[in-house]
N, C-alpha and C positions, 0 to 999 in steps of 0.2 A: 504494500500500500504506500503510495508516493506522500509525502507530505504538504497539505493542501497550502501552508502558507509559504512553503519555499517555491510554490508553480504561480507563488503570485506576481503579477509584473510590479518589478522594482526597477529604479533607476540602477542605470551601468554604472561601474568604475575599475578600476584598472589597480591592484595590490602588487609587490614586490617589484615596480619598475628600479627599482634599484637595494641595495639592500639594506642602507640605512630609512629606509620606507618601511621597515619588517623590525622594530626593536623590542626586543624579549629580555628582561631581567628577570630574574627568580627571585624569590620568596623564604628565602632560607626559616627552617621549621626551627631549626636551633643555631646555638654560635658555637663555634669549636671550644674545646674548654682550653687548650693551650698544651696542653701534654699530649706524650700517647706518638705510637710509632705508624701513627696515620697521619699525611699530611695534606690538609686543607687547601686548595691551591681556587679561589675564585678569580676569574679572568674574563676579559670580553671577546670576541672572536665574530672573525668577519668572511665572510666568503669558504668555510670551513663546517666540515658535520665533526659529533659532539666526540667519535672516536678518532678521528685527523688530529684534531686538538689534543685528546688523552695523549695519543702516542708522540706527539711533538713534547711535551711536557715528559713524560716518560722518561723522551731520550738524552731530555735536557736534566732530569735527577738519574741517569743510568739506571731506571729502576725498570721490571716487566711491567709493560700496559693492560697485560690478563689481568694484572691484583689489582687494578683501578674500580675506584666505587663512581656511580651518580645517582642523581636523586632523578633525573631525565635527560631524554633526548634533547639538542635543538638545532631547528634548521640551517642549512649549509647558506641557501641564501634570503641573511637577515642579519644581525649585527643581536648580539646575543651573549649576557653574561650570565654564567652559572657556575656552580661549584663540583669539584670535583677529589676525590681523595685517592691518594697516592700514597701506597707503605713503601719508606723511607726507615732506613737504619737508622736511631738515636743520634748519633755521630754525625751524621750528616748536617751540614745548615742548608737547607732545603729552599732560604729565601735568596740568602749569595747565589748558590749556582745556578737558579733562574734568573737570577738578574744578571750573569754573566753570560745565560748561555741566549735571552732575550729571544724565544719561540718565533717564528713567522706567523703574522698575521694572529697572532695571542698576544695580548693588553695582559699582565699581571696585574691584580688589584691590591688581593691578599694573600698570605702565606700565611696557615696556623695547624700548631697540631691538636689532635683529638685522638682519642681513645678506642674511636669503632669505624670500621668502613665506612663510607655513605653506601648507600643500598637506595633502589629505584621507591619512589615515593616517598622519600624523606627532604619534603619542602611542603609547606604550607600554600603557594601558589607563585603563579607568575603574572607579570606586571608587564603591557604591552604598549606600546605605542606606533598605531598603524595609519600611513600615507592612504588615502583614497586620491584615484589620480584622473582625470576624466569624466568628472561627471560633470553633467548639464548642471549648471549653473540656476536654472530656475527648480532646480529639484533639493537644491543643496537644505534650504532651511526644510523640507521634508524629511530628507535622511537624517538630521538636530532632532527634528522631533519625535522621530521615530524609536531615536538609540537615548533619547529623554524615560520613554516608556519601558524600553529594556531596563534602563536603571530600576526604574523601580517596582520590577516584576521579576525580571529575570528569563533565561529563555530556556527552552529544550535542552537537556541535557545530552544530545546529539554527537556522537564521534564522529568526528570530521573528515577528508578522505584522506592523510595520511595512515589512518589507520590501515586503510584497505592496500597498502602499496601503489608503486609509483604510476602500475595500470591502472587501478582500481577492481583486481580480480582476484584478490587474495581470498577474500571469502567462500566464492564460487570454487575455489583453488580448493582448499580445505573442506568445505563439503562434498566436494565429489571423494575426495579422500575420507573422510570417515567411512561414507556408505557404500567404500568399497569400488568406485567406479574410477579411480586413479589411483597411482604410486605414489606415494606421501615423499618429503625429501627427505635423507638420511640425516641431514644434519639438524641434531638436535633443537638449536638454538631455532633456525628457520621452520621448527615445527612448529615451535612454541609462539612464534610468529603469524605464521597464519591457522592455528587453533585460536588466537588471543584475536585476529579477523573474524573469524566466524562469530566468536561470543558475542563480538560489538556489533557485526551485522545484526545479529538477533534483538540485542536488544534494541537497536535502532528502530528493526520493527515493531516491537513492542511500544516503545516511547511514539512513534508514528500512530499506532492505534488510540492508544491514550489521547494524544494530542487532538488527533481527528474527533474524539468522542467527547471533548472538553474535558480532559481530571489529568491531564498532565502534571497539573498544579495543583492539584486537590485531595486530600487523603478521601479513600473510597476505604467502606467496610471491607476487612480483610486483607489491607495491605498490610505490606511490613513496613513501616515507616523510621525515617531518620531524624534524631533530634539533631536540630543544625546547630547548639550550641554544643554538645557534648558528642557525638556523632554517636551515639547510640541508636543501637534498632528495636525495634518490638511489633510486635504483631497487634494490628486493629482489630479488636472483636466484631465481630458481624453485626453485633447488635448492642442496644446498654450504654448507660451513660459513658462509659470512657470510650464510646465510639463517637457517639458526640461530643466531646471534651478533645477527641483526637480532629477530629471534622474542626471544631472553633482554632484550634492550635494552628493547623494547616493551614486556615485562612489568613492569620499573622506570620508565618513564615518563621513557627518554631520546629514547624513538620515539613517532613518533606516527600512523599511518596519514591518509593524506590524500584529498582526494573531489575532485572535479571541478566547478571551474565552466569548464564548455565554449567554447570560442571554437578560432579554425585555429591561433592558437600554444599550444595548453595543452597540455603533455605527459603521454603517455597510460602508463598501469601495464600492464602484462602479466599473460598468467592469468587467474587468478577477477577480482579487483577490475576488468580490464578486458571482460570479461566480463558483470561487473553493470553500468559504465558504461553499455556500449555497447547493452544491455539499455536501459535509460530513454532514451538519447540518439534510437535506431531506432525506440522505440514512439512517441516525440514528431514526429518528420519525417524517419523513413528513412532516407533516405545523410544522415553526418555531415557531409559536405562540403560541403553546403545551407548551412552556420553560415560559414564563409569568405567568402560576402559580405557577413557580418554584423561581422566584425574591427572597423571601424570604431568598433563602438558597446558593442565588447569580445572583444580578444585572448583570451580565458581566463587563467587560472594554476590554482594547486590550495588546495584549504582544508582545515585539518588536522581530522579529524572529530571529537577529541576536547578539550573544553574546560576544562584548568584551571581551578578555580572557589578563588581564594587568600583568606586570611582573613579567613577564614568565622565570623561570631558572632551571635549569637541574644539579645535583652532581651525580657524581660516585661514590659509596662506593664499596671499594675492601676488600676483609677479608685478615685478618694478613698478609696470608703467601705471599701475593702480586700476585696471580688468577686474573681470567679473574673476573670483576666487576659482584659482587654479585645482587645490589641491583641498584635501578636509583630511587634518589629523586627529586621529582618535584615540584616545587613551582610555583603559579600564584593567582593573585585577580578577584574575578570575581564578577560582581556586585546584587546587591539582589537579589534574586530568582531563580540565577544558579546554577545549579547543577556540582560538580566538577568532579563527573562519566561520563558526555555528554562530558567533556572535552576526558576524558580520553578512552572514544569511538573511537574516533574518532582516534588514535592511536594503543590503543593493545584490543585485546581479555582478557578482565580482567576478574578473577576468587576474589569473595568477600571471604575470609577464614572463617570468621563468617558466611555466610549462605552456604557455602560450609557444614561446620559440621556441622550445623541441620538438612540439605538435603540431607544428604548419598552422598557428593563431587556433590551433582546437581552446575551448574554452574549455577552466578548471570546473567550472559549474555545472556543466554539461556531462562530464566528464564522474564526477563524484554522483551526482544522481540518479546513475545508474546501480551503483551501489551503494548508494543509501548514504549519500553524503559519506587540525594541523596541530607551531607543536604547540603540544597539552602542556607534557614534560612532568 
């Protein structure tokens, strides 16, 4: 089921015409404590994906880039700081020999040590500041107003098509392989790649149903809902006052209704929400119990359908001669594992310039729609 608000006509605009038009900084979840034979290394990077950088760094501490930790990925082309952890022998001074050996195309920020690896999902979010480049000029205060309203609603909780790969067929890839109708790849990592495609396609669909039914945003009897201050989950009784008590909560945006990425340990909602699960999970390969031998390359858990989009701010940029505004920069914090393209959905028909030119001007929009609709990190 396609999502009826992303077929709506929006104004054009043109993203990543260059790469300072793409600026990603993260959200560090904690500060290094200053010890400890990990070392902290936060850096900005330009023109570079997030393992080019590790192993530049790496080769500048003579250390293996396998024992490198991060909290995420981020894109190659965008201008992008993040943290990264590096084991480093005691002995070493880890900030001298980066700033002798001065990485290409890696800004050093900080150097610090810590105690434990960074490990994926250890940051609180990321903080974006994205160029719109081409838009019609009488549409501009529309697109103000529009990303006025996401501030203070928030939007689909949607994975973006970096998920899906650089075709957008990972998914498809990965389903034909579970149910047996393809060779899966030998390499571990790449399995776990596009099995982690398939669970987001699903849930996509799910969030797609919801959306289209109006309770995207709504705790419905029987979910399993998230508390957004404490991220706790619990299950909505069917019926009784703490289903109405969970109903008033969701309406303040203490709750959040949560979607499913499928695996044997992910626990399942009751009622309608399980209902629609079970819906996409049955039309994909029938018994759900198929996916238990797939644990391995992901357990499940649940993903909250609705995304915070925090402050949210909009500049004009005018060219010299004082014209109708060239450009609209947007800034917002969105917290781990959202993608700032779903934001930006949800407003314009955006065109990626970097996969515009290796696709003969194919649009990225176009392109992601077919599989169900970047980085999250």
């Amino acid at each position: 089921m396609k999502n009826l608000n992303i077929q709506r006509q929006l104004p054009k605009a043109v993203i990543r015409s260059a790469p300072a038009d793409f600026v990603v900084e993260e959200v560090a979840a904690y500060p290094p404590s200053g010890v400890g034979e990990h070392v902290y290394v936060t850096f900005r990077k330009t023109g570079l994906t997030t393992p080019e950088a590790v192993k530049r760094l790496a080769q500048a501490l003579g250390v293996d880039p396998r024992d490198a930790g991060h909290a995420g990925m981020k894109d190659r082309h965008a201008v992008t700081t993040q943290t990264v952890s590096l084991q480093v022998p005691l002995a070493v001074d880890a900030e001298k020999m980066l700033g002798a050996a001065s990485p290409e195309a890696v800004e050093i920020l900080s150097v610090a040590r810590h105690t434990n690896k960074l490990k994926p999902g250890h940051l609180h979010g990321n903080r974006f500041a994205i160029t719109l480049r081409d838009l019609d000029p009488s549409l501009v205060n529309k697109v103000i107003e529009d990303l006025s309203g996401i501030a203070a609603k928030g939007v689909p909780n949607t994975f973006g098509p970096q998920r899906f790969g650089r075709d957008g067929d990972n998914a498809s890839r990965a389903l034909a392989w579970i149910r047996g109708e393809a060779r899966g790849p030998r390499d571990r990592n790449e399995q776990r790649l596009l099995f982690s495609a398939l669970q987001s396609s699903w849930f996509n669909e799910v969030l797609d149903i919801r959306e289209n039914e109006g309770t995207w945003n709504r705790i419905v009897p029987g979910d399993l809902a998230k508390k957004t201050d404490t991220g706790g989950i619990f299950l909505v009784p069917l019926s009784g006052p703490e289903t109405d008590d969970a109903v008033l909560r969701g309406q303040t945006a203490q709750l959040t209704p949560t979607g499913p990425m499928f695996g044997k340990k992910m626990r399942w909602p009751e009622g309608h929400p399980a209902e629609i699960e079970s819906q996409v999970l049955r039309a994909a390969i029938g018994d759900p119990a198929l996916l238990d031998a797939w644990a391995h390359l992901g357990e499940g858990t649940r993903r909250p359908l609705v995304m915070p989009v925090e402050s949210l701010s909009c500049e004009l940029v005018s060219p010299p001669d004082g014209a109708a505004p060239s450009a609209l920069i947007v800034r917002f914090t969105l917290p781990k594992g959202g993608y700032a393209t779903t934001v930006l959905s949800r407003v314009v028909n955006w065109t990626d310039a970097t996969v515009a030119h290796k696709r003969g001007e194919q649009s990225a929009q176009s392109v992601c729609s077919d599989s169900k609709n970047e980085a999250s990190g």
